[in-house]
N, C-alpha and C positions, 0 to 999 in steps of 0.2 A: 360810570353807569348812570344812567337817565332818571331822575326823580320820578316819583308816581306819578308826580302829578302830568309829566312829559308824557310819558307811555300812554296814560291815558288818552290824553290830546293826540299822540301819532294813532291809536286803536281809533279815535273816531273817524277822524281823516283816511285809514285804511278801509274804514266800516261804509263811509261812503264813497270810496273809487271800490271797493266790491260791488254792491250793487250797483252802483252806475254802468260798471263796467258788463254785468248782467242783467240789465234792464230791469229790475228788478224792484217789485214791489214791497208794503212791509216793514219801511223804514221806521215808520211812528212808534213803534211795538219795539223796536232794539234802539234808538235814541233815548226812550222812556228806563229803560232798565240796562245800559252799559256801566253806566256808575257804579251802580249795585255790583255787577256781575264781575269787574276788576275789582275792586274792592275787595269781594269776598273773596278773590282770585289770588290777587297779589300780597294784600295783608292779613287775612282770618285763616283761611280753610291752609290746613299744614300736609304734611305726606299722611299720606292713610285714612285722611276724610274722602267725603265720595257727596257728586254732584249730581240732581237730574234735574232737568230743563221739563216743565211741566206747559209753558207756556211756549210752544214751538214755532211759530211764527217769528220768534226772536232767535232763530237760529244764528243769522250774519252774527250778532254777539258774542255769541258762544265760541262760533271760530275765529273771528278776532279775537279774542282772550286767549283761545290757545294759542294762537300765533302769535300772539304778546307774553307767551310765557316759554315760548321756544318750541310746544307742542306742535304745531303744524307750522308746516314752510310756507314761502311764497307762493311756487309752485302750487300748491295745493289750494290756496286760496283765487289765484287766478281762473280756476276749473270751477268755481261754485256755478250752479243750478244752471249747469255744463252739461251735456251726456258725457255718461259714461265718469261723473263725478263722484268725487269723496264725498264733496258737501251739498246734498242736496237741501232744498228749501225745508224742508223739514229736517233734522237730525235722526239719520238711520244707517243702520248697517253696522259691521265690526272692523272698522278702519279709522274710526276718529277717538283720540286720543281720551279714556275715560267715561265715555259713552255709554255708562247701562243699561241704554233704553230708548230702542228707538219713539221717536214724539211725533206726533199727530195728531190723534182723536186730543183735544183736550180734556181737562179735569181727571186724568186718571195719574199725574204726580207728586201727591198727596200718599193717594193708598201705595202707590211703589217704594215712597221715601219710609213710609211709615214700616215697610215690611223691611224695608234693609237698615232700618235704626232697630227693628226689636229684633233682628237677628244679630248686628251688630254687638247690643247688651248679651243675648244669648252667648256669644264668644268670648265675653267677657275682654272685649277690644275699647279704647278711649275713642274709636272711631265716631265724630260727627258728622251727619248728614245734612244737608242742606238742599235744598228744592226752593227753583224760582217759577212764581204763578204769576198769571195777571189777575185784574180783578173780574173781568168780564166772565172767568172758567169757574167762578166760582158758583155760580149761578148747577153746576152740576151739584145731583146730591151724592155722587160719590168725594169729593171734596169735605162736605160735610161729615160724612160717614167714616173717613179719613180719621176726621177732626175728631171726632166722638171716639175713636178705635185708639190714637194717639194719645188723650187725654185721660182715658182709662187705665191705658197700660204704663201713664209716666213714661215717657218718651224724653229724657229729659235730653238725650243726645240728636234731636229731630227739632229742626232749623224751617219752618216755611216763610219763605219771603213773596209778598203780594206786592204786584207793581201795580199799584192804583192810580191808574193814568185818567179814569171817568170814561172810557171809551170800550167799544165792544166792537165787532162786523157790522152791525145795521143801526149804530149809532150812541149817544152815552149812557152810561151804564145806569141812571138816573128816570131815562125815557121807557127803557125797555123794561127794566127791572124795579126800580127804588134803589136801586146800590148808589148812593153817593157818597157811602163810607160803611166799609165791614166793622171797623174797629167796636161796636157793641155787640153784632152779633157773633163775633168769633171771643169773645173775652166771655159771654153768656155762657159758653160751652166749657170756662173753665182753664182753656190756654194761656199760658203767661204770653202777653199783646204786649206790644210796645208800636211807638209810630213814630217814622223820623222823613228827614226832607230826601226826599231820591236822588236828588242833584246837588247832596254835600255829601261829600267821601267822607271827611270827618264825624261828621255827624250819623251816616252810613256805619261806620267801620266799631266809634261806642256802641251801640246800639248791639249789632252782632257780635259783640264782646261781651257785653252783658246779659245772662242767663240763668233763668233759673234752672237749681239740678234735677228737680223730681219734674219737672212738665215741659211740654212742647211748646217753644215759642215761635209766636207767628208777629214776623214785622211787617207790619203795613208801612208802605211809603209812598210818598205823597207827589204825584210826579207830572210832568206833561208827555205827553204823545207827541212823538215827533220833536222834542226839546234842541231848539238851533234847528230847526231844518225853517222853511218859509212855510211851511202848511203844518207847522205846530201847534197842537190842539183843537185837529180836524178830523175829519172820518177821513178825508184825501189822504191823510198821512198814514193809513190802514192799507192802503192797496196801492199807491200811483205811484211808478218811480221818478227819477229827476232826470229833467233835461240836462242839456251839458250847461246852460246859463244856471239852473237853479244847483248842479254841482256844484261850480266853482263859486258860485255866493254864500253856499252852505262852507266850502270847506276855511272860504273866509273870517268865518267866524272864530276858528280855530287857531291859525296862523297868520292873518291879517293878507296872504297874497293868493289863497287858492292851491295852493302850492307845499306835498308834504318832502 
């Protein structure tokens, strides 16, 4: 069986012959949070926690992870943002393994994750929930409103992870907003915060292990856009996909030949 840390490396290497393979844009936004997202995959979340993708643009992610956990085939990964696909660029429909929700409009999974952790407690189930956001959705005030409805009701089973890569659609989160880091305004509110580096699993995987039991904790992580790609920590890494030369340079960085 392949070390984590292998798998990992085959998921990114998978993550970009999918999109290349689908001309496909978006890269920057699932480079930035893959770490996170096997992480949470393959060492934290157990049978019976439950997962929503808040930040949908990071879809490629999501189905490599399943495909790295045996959840989706080959086959099915070759059909992304395909007609007539399982996986579209966004995550929707009732065909992809775990899936509560289909994603799109941003900033609305927060209040989703929040209603199925206090139903969760309601069943009186050890079920933990987990929600991954970027930093840019934050910017909605239903997020906030989230946040303020979680911390009231001790949410202690309700997980939000913020991939703060500094980046947004029309440029960094800095220019458009003041967001060059949540971590005062989300710990104001009362959430047990924590911050760790996006691009160390180890350091990743403490982090999501540690919690407290009466309130909702939100890890901010600290990450780049487009991490290993050539247009890392760009707005290009937001929308362009890769030629076949900046593929096989990217997948270089992995395996040293281009080659998974």
């Amino acid at each position: 069986m392949p070390s984590f840390d292998e798998t990992l490396k085959l998921a990114k290497i998978r993550l970009l012959r999918m999109h290349r393979e689908a001309n496909s844009g978006h890269l920057g936004g699932n480079f930035s949070c893959i770490d996170a997202l096997m992480t949470l995959s393959h060492q934290v979340m157990k049978a019976g926690d439950r997962f929503i993708l808040s930040k949908g643009h990071a879809a490629g992610a999501l189905y490599v992870t399943l495909w790295s956990l045996g959840k989706l085939q080959e086959a099915d990964l070759v059909t992304f943002c395909k007609d007539n696909t399982l996986l579209p660029g966004h995550p929707s429909g009732g065909g992809i393994p775990g899936l509560l929700f289909s994603t799109g409009s941003l900033g609305h999974g927060p209040s989703l994750a929040a209603g199925v952790a206090l139903a969760a407690r309601h069943r009186q189930t050890d079920t933990q929930v987990y929600c991954l956001c970027s930093d840019g959705e934050w910017q909605e005030g239903s997020c906030w409103e989230a946040l303020a409805f979680s911390v009231h009701n001790r949410l202690g089973n309700l997980t939000i992870i913020i991939d703060q890569n500094g980046w947004q659609g029309f440029g960094r989160t800095e220019d458009i907003i003041s967001y060059s880091d949540l971590t005062s305004r989300i710990a104001a509110f009362g959430a047990d915060v924590q911050r760790a580096d996006g691009h160390n699993t180890a350091e990743i995987e403490r982090a999501l292990k540690n919690k407290s039991a009466d309130r909702p904790r939100v890890l901010i992580l600290d990450t780049v856009k487009g991490k290993d790609l050539h247009f890392a920590d760009t707005m290009e890494s937001h929308y362009l996909p890769l030629s076949e030369e900046q593929y096989l340079a990217a997948c270089s960085n992995f395996d040293g030949d281009g080659h998974s």
